[in-house]
PDB file of N, CA, C and O in Angstrom:
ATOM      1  N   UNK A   1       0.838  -1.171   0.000  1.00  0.00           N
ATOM      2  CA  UNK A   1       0.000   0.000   0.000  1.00  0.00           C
ATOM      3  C   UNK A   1       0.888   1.241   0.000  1.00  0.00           C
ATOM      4  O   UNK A   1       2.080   1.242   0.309  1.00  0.00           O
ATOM      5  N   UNK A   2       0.335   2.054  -0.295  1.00  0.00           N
ATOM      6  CA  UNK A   2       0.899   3.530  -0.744  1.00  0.00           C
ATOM      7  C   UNK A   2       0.570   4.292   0.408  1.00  0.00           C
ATOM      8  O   UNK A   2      -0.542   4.019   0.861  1.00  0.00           O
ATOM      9  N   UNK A   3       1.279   5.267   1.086  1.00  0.00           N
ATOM     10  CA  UNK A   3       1.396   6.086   2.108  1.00  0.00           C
ATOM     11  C   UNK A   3       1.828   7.241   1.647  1.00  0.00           C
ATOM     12  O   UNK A   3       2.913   7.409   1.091  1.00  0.00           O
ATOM     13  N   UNK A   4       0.845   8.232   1.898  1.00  0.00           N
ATOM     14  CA  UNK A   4       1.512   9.677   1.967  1.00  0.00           C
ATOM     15  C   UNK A   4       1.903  10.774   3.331  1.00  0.00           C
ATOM     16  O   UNK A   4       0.918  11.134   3.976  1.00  0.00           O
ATOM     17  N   UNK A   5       3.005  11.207   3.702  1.00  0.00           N
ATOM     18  CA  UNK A   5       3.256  11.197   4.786  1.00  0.00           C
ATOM     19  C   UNK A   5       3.931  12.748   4.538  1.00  0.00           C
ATOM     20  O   UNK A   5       4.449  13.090   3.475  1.00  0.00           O
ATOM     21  N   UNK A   6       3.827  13.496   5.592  1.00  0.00           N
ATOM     22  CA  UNK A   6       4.443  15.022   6.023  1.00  0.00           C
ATOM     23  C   UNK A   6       5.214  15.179   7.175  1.00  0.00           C
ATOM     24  O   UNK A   6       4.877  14.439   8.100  1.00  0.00           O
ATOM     25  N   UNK A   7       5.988  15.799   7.349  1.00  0.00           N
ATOM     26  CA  UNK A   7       6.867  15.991   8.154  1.00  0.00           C
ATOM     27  C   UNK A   7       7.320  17.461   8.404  1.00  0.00           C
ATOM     28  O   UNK A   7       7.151  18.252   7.476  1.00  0.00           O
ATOM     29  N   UNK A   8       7.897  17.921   9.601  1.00  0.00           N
ATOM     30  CA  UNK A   8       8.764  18.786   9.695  1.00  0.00           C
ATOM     31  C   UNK A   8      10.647  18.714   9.857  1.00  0.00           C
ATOM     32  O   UNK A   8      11.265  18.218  10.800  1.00  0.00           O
ATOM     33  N   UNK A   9      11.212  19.360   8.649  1.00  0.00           N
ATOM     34  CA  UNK A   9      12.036  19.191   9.259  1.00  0.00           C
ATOM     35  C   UNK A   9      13.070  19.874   9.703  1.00  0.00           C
ATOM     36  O   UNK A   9      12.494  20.925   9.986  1.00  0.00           O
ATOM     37  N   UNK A  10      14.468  20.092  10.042  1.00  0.00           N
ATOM     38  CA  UNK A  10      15.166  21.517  10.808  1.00  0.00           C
ATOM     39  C   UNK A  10      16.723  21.531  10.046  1.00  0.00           C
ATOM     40  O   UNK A  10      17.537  22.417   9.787  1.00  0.00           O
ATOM     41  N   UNK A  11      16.676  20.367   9.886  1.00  0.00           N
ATOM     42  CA  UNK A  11      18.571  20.633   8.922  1.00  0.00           C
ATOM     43  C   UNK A  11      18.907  20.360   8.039  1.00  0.00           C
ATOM     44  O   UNK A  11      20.043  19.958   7.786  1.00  0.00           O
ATOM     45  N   UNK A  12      17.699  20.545   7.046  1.00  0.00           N
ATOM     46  CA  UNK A  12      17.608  20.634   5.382  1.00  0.00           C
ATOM     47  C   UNK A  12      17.299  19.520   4.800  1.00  0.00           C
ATOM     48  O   UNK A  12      17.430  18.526   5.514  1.00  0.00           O
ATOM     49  N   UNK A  13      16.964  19.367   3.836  1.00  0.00           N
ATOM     50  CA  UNK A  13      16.699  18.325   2.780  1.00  0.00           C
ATOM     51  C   UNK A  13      17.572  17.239   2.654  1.00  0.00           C
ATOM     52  O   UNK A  13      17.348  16.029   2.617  1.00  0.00           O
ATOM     53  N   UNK A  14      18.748  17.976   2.586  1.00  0.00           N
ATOM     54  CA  UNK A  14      20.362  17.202   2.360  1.00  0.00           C
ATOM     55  C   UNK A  14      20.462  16.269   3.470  1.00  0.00           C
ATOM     56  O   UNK A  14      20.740  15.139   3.069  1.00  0.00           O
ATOM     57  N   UNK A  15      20.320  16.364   4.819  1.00  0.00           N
ATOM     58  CA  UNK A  15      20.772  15.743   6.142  1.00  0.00           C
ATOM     59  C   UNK A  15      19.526  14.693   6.153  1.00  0.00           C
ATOM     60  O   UNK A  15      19.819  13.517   6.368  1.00  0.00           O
ATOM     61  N   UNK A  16      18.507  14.943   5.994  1.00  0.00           N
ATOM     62  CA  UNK A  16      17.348  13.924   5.839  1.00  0.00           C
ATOM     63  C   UNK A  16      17.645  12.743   4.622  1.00  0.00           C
ATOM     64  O   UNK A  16      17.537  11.539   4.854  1.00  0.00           O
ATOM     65  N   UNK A  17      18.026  13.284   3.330  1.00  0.00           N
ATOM     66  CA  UNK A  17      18.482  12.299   2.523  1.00  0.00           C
ATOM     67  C   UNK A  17      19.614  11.310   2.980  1.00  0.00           C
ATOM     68  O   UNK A  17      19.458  10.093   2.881  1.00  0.00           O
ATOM     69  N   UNK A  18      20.409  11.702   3.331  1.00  0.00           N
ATOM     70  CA  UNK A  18      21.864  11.443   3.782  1.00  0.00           C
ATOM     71  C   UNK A  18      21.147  10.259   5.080  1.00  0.00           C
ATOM     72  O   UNK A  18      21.433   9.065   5.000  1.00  0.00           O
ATOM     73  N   UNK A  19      20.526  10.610   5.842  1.00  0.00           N
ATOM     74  CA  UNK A  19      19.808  10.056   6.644  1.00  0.00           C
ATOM     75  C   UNK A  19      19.159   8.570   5.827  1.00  0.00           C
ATOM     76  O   UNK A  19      19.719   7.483   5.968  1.00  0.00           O
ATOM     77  N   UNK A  20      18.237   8.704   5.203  1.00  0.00           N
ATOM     78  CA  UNK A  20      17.322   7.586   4.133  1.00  0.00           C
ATOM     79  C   UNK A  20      18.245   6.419   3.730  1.00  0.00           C
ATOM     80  O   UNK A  20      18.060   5.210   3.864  1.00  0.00           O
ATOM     81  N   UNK A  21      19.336   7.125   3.176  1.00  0.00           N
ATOM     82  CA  UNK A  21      20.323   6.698   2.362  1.00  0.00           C
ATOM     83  C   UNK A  21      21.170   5.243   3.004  1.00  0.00           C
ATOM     84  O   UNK A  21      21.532   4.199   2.462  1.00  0.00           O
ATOM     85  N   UNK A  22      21.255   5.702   4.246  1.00  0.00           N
ATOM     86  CA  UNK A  22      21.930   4.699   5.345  1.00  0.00           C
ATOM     87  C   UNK A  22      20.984   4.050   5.799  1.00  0.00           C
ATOM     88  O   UNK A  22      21.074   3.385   6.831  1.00  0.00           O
ATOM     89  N   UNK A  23      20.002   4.142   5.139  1.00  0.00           N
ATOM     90  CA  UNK A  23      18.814   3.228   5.878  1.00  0.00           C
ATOM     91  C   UNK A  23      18.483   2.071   5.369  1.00  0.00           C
ATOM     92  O   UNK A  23      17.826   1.266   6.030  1.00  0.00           O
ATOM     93  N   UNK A  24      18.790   1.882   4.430  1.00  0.00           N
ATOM     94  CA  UNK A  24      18.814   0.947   3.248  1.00  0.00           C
ATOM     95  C   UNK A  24      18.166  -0.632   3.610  1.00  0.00           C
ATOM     96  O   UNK A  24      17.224  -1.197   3.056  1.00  0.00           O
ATOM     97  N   UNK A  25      18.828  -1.001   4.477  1.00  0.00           N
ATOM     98  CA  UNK A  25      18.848  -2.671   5.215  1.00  0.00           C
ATOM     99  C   UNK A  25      18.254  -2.429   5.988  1.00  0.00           C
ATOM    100  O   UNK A  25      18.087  -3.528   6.516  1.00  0.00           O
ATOM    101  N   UNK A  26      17.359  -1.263   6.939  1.00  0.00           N
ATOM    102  CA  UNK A  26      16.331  -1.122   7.619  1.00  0.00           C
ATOM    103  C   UNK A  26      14.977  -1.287   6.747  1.00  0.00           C
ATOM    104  O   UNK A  26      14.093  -2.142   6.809  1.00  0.00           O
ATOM    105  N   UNK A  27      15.127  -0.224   5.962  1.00  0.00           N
ATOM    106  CA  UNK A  27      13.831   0.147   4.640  1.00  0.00           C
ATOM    107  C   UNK A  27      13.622  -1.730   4.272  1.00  0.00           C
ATOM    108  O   UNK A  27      12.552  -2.229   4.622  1.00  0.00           O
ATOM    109  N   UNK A  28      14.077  -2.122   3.974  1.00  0.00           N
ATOM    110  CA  UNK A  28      14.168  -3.533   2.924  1.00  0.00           C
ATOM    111  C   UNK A  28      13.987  -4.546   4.129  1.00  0.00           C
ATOM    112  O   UNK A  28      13.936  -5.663   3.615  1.00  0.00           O
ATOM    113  N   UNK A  29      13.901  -4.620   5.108  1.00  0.00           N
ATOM    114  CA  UNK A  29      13.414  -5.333   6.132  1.00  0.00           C
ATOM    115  C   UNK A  29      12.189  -5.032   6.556  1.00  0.00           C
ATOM    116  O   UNK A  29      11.424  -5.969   6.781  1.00  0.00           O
ATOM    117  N   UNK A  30      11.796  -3.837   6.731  1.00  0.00           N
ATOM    118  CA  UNK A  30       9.986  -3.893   6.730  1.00  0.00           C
ATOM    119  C   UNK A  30       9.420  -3.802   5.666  1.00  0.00           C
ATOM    120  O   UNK A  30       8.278  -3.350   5.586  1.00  0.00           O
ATOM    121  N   UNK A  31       9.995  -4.149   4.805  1.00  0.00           N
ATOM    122  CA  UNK A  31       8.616  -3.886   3.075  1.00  0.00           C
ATOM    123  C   UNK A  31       8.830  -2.412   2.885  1.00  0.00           C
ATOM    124  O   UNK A  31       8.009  -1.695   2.312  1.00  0.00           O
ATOM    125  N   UNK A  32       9.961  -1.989   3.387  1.00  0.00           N
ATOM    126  CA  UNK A  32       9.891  -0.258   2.828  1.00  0.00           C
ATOM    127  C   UNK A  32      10.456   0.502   1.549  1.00  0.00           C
ATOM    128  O   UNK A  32      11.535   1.043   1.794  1.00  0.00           O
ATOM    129  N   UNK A  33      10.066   0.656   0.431  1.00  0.00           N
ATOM    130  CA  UNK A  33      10.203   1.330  -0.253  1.00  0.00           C
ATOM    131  C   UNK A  33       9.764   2.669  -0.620  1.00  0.00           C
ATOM    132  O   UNK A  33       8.576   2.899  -0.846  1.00  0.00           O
ATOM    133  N   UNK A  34      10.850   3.743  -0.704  1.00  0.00           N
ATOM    134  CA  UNK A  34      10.952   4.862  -0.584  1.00  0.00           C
ATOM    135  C   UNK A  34      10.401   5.429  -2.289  1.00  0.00           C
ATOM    136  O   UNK A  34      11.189   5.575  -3.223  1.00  0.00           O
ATOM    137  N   UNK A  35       8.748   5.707  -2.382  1.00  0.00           N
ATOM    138  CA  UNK A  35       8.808   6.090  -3.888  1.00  0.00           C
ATOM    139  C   UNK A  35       9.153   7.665  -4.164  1.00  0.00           C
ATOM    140  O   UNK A  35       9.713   7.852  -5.244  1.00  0.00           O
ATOM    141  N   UNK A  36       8.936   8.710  -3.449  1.00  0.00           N
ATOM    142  CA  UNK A  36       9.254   9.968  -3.993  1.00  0.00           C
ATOM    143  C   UNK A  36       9.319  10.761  -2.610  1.00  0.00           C
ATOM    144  O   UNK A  36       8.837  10.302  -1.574  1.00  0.00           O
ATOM    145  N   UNK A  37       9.929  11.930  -2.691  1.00  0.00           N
ATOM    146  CA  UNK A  37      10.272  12.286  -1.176  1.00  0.00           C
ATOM    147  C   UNK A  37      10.769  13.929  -2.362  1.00  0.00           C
ATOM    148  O   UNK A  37      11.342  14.049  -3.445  1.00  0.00           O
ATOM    149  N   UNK A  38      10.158  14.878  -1.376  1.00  0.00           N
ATOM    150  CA  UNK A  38      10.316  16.632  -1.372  1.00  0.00           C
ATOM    151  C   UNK A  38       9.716  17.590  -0.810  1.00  0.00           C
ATOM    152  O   UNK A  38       8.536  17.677  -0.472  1.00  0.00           O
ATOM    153  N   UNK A  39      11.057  18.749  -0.659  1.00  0.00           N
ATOM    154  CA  UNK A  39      10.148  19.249   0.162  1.00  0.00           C
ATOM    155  C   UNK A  39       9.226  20.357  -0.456  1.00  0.00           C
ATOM    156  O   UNK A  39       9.221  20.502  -1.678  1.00  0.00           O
ATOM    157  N   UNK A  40       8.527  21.062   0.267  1.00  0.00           N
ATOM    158  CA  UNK A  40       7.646  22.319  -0.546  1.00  0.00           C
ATOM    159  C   UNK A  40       8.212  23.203  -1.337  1.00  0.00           C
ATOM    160  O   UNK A  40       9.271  23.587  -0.842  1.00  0.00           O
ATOM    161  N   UNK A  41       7.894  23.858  -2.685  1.00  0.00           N
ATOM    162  CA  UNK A  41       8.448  24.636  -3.584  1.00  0.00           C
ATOM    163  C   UNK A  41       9.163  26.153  -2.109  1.00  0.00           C
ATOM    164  O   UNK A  41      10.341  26.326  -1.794  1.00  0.00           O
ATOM    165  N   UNK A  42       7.942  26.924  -1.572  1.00  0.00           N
ATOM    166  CA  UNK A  42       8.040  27.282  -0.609  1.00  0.00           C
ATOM    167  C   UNK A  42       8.277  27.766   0.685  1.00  0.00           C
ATOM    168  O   UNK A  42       8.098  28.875   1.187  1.00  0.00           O
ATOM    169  N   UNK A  43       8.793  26.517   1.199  1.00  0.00           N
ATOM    170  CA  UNK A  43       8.512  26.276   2.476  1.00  0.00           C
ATOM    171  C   UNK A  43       9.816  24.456   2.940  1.00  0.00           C
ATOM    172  O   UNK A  43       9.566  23.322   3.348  1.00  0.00           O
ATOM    173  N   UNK A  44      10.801  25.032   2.637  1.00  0.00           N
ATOM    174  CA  UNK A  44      12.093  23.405   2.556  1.00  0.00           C
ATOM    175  C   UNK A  44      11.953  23.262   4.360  1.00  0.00           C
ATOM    176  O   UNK A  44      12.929  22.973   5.053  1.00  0.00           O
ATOM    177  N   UNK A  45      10.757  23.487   4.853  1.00  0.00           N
ATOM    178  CA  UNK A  45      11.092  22.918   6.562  1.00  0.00           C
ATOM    179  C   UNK A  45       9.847  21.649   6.173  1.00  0.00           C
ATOM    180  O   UNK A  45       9.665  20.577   6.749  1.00  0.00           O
ATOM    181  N   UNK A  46       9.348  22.048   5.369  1.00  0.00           N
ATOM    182  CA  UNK A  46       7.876  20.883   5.210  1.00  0.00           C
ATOM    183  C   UNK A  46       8.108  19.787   4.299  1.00  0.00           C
ATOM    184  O   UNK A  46       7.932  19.933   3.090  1.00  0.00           O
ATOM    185  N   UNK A  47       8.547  18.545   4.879  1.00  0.00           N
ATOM    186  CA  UNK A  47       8.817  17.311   3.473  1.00  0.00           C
ATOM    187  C   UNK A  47       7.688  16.477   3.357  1.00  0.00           C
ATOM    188  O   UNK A  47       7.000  16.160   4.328  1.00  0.00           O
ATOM    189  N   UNK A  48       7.425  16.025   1.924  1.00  0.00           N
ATOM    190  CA  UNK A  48       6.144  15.194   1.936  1.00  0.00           C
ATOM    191  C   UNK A  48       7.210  14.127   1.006  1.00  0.00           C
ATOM    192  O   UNK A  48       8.076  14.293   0.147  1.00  0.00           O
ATOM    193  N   UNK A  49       6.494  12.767   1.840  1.00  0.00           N
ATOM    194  CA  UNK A  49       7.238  11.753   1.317  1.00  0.00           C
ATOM    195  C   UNK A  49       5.762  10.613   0.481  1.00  0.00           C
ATOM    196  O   UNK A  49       4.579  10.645   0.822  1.00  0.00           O
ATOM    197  N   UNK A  50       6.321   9.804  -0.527  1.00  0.00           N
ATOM    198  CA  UNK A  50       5.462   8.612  -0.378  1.00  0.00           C
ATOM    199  C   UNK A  50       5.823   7.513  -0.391  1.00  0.00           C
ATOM    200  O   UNK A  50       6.543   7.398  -1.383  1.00  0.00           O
ATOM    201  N   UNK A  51       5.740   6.342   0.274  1.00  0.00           N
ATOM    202  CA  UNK A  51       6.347   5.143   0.340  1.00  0.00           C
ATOM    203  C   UNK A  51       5.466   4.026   0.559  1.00  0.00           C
ATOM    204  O   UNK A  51       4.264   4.100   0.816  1.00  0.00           O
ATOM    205  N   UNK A  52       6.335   2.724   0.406  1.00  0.00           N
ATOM    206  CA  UNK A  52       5.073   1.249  -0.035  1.00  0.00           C
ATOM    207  C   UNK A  52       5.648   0.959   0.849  1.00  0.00           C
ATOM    208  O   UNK A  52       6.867   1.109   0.927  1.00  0.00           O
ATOM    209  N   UNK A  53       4.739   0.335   1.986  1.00  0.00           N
ATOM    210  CA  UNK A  53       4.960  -0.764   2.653  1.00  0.00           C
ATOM    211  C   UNK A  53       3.585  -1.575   2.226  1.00  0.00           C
ATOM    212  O   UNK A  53       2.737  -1.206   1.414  1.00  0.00           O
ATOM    213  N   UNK A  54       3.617  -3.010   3.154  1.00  0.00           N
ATOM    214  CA  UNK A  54       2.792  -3.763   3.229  1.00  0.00           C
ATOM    215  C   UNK A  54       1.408  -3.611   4.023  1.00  0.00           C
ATOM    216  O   UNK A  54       0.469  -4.330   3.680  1.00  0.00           O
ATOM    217  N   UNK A  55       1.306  -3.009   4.717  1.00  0.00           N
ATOM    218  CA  UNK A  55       0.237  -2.378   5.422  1.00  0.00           C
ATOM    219  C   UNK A  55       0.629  -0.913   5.856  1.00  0.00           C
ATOM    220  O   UNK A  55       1.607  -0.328   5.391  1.00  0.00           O
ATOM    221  N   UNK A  56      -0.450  -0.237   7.035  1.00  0.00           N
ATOM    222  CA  UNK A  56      -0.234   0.550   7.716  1.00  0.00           C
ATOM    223  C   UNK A  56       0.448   0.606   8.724  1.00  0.00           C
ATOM    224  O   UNK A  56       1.274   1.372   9.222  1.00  0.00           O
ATOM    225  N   UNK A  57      -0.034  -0.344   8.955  1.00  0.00           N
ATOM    226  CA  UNK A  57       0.466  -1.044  10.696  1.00  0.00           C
ATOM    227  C   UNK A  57       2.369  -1.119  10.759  1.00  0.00           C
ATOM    228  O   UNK A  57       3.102  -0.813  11.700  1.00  0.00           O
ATOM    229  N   UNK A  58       2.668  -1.543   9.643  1.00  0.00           N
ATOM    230  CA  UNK A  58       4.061  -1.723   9.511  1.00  0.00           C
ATOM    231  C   UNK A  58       4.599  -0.621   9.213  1.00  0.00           C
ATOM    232  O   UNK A  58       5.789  -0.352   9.376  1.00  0.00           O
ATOM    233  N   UNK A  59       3.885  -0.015   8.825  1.00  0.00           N
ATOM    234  CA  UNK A  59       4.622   1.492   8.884  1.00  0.00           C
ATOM    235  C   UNK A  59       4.935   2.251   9.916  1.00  0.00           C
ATOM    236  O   UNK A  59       6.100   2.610  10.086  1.00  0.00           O
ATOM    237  N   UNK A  60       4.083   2.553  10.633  1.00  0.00           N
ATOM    238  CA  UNK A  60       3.798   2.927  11.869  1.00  0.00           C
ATOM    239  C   UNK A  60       4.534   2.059  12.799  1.00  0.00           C
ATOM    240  O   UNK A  60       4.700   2.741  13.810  1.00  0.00           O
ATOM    241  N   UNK A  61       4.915   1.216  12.920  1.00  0.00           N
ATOM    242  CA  UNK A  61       5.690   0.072  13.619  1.00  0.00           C
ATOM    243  C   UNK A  61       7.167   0.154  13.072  1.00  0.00           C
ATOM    244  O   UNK A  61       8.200  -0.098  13.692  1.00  0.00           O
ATOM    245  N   UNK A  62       7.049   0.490  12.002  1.00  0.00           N
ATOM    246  CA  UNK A  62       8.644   0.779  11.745  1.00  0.00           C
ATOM    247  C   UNK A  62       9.071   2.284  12.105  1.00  0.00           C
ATOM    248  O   UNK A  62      10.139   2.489  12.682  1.00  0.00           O
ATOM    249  N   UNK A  63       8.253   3.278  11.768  1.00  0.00           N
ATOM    250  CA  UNK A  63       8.940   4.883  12.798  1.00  0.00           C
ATOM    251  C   UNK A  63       8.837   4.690  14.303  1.00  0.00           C
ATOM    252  O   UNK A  63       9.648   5.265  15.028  1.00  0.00           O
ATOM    253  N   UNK A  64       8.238   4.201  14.626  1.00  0.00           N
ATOM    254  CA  UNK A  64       7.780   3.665  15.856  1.00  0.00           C
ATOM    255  C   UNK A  64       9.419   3.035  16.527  1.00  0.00           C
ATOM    256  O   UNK A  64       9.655   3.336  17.697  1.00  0.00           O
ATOM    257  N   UNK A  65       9.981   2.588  16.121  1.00  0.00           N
ATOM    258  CA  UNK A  65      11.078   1.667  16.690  1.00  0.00           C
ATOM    259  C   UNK A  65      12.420   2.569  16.876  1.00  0.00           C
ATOM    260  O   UNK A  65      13.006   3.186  15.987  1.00  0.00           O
ATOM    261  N   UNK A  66      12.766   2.489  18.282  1.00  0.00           N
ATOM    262  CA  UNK A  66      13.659   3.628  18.704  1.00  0.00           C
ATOM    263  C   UNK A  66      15.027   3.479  17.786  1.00  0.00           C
ATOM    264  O   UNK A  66      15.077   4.485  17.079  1.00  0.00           O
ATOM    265  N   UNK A  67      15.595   3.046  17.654  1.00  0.00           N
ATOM    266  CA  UNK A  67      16.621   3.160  16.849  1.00  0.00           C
ATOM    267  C   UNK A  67      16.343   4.213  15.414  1.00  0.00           C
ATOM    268  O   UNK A  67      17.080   5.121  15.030  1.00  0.00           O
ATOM    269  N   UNK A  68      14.606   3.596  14.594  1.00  0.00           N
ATOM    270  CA  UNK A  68      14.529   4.790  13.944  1.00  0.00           C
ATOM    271  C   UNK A  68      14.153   5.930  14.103  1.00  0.00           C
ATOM    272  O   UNK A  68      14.375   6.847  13.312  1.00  0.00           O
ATOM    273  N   UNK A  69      13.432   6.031  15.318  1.00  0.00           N
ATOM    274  CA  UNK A  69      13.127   7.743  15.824  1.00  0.00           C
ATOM    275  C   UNK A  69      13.720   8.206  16.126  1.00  0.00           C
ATOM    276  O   UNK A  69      13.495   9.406  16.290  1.00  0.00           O
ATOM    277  N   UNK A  70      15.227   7.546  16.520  1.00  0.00           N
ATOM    278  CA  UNK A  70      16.240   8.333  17.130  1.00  0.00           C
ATOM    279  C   UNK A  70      17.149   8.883  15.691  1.00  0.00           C
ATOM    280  O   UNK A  70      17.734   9.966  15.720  1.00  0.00           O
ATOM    281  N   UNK A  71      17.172   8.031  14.520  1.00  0.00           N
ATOM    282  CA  UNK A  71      18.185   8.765  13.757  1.00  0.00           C
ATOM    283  C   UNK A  71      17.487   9.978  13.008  1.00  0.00           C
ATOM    284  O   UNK A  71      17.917  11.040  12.557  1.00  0.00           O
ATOM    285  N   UNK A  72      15.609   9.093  13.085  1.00  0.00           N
ATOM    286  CA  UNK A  72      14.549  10.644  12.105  1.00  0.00           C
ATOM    287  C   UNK A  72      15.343  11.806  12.884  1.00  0.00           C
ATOM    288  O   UNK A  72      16.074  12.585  12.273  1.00  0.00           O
ATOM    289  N   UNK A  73      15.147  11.872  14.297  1.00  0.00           N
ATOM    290  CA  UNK A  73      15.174  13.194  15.020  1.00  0.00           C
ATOM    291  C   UNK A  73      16.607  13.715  14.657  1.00  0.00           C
ATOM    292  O   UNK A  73      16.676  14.928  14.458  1.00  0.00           O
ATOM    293  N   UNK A  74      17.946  12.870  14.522  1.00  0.00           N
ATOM    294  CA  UNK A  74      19.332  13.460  14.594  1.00  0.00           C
ATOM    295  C   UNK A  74      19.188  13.847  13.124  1.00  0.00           C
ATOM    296  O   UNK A  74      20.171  14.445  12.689  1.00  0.00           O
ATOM    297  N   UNK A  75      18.344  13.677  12.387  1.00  0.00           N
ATOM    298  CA  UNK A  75      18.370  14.192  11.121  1.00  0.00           C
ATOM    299  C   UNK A  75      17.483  15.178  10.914  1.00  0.00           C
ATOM    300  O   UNK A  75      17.260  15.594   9.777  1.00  0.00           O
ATOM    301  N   UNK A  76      16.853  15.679  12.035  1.00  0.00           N
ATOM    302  CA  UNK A  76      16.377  17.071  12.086  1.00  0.00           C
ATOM    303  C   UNK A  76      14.959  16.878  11.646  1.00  0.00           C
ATOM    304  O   UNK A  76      14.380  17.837  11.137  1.00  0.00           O
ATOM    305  N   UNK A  77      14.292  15.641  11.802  1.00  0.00           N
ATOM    306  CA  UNK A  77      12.616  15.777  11.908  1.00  0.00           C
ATOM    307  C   UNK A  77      12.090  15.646  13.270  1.00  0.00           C
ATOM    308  O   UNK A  77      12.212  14.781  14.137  1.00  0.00           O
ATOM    309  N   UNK A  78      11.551  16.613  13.206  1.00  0.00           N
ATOM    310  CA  UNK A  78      10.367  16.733  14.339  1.00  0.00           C
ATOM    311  C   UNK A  78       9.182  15.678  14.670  1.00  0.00           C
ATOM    312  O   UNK A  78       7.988  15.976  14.716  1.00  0.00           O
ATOM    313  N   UNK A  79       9.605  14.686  14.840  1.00  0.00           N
ATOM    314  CA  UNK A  79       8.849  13.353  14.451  1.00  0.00           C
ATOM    315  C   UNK A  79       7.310  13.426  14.914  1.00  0.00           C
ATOM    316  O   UNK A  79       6.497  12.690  14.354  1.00  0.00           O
ATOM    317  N   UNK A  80       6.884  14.350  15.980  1.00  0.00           N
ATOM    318  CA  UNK A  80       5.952  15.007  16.392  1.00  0.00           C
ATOM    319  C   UNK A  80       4.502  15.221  15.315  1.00  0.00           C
ATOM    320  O   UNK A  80       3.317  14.890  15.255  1.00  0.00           O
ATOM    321  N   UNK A  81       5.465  15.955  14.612  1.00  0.00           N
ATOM    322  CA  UNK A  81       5.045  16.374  12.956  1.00  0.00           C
ATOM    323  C   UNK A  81       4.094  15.549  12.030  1.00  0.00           C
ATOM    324  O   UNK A  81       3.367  15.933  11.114  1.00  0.00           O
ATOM    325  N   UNK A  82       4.318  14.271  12.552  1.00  0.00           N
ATOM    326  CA  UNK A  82       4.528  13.674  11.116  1.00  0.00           C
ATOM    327  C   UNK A  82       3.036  13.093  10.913  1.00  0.00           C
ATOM    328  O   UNK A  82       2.595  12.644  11.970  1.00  0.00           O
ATOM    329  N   UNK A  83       2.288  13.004   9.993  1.00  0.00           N
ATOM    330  CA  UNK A  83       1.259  12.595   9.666  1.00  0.00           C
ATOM    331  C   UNK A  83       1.271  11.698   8.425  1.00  0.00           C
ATOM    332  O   UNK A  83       1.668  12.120   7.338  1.00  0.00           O
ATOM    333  N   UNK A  84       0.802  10.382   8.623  1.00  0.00           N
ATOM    334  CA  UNK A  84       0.686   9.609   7.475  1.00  0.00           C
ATOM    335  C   UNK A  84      -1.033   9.248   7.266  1.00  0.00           C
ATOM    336  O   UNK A  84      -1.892   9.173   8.145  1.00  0.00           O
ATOM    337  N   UNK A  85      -1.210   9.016   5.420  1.00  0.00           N
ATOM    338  CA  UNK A  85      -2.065   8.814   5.178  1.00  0.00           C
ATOM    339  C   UNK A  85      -1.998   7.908   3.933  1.00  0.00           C
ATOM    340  O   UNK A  85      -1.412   8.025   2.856  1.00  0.00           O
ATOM    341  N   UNK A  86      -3.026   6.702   4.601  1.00  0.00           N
ATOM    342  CA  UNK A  86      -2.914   5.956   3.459  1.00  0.00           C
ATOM    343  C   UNK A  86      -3.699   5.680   2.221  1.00  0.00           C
ATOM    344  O   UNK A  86      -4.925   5.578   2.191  1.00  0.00           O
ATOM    345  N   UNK A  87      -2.994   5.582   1.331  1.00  0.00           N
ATOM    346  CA  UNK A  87      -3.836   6.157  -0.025  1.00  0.00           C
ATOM    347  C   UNK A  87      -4.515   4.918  -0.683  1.00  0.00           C
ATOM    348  O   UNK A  87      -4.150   3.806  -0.302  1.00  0.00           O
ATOM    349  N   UNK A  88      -5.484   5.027  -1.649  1.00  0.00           N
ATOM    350  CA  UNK A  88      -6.012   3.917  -2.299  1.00  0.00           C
ATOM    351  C   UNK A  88      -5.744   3.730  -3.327  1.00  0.00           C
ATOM    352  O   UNK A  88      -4.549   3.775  -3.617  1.00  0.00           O
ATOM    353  N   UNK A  89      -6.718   3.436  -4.338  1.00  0.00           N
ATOM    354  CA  UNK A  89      -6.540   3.114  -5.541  1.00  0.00           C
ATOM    355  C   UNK A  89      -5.369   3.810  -6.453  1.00  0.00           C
ATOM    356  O   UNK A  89      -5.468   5.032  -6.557  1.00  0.00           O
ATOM    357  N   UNK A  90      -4.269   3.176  -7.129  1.00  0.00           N
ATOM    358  CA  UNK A  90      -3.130   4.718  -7.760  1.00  0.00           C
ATOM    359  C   UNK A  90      -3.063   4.184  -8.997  1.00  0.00           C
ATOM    360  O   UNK A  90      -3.652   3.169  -9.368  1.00  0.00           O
ATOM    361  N   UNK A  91      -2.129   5.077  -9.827  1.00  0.00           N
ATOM    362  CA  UNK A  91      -1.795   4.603 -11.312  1.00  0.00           C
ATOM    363  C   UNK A  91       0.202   5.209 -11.226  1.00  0.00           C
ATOM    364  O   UNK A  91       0.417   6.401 -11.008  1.00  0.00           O
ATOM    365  N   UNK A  92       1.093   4.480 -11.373  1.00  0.00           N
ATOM    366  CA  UNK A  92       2.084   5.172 -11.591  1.00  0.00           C
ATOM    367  C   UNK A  92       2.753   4.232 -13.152  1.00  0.00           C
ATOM    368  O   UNK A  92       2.474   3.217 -13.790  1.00  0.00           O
ATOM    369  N   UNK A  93       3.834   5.432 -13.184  1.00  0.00           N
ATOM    370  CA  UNK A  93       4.414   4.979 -14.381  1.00  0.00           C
ATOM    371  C   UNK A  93       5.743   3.793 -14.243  1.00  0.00           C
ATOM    372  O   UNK A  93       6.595   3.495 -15.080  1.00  0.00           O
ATOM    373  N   UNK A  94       5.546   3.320 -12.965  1.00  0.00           N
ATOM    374  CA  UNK A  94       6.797   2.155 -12.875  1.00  0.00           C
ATOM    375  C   UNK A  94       6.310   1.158 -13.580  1.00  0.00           C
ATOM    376  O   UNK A  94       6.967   0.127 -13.726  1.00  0.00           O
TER     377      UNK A  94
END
């Protein structure tokens, strides 16, 4: 399932990627795939991400797990922030 998710965050775009990036063997252990991630034309404190996991539940169970709330936060999200929503029916070009 497809998740669309918002965030705040405090030490740029760059430190959050850099962040993802090392996450790799975490992501791929809960069904996580990272499909598109940016922040507002705007407004670079606000990131909207979308990503596949297998349910909701596993999503939420995977930010949920201190090791990853602890690196979201050293990477400058306000984990507080964060709102996910899960989406239905989609069409993409993969």
């Amino acid at each position: 399932m497809y998740i669309q998710s918002s965030v705040t965050i405090t030490k740029g775009f760059q430190i959050w990627k850099d962040m993802i990036g090392g996450m790799s063997e975490e992501m791929a252990q809960a069904g996580m795939k990272l499909i598109f991630a940016a922040v507002e034309a705007n407004n670079d404190t606000k990131l909207h991400i979308i990503t596949e996991f297998n349910s909701m539940d596993d999503a939420k169970e995977f930010i949920a797990r201190p090791e990853i709330e602890e690196r979201r936060r050293n990477s400058g999200v306000l984990t507080e922030t964060t709102v996910m929503i899960p989406l239905g029916e989609a069409i993409t070009t993969e």
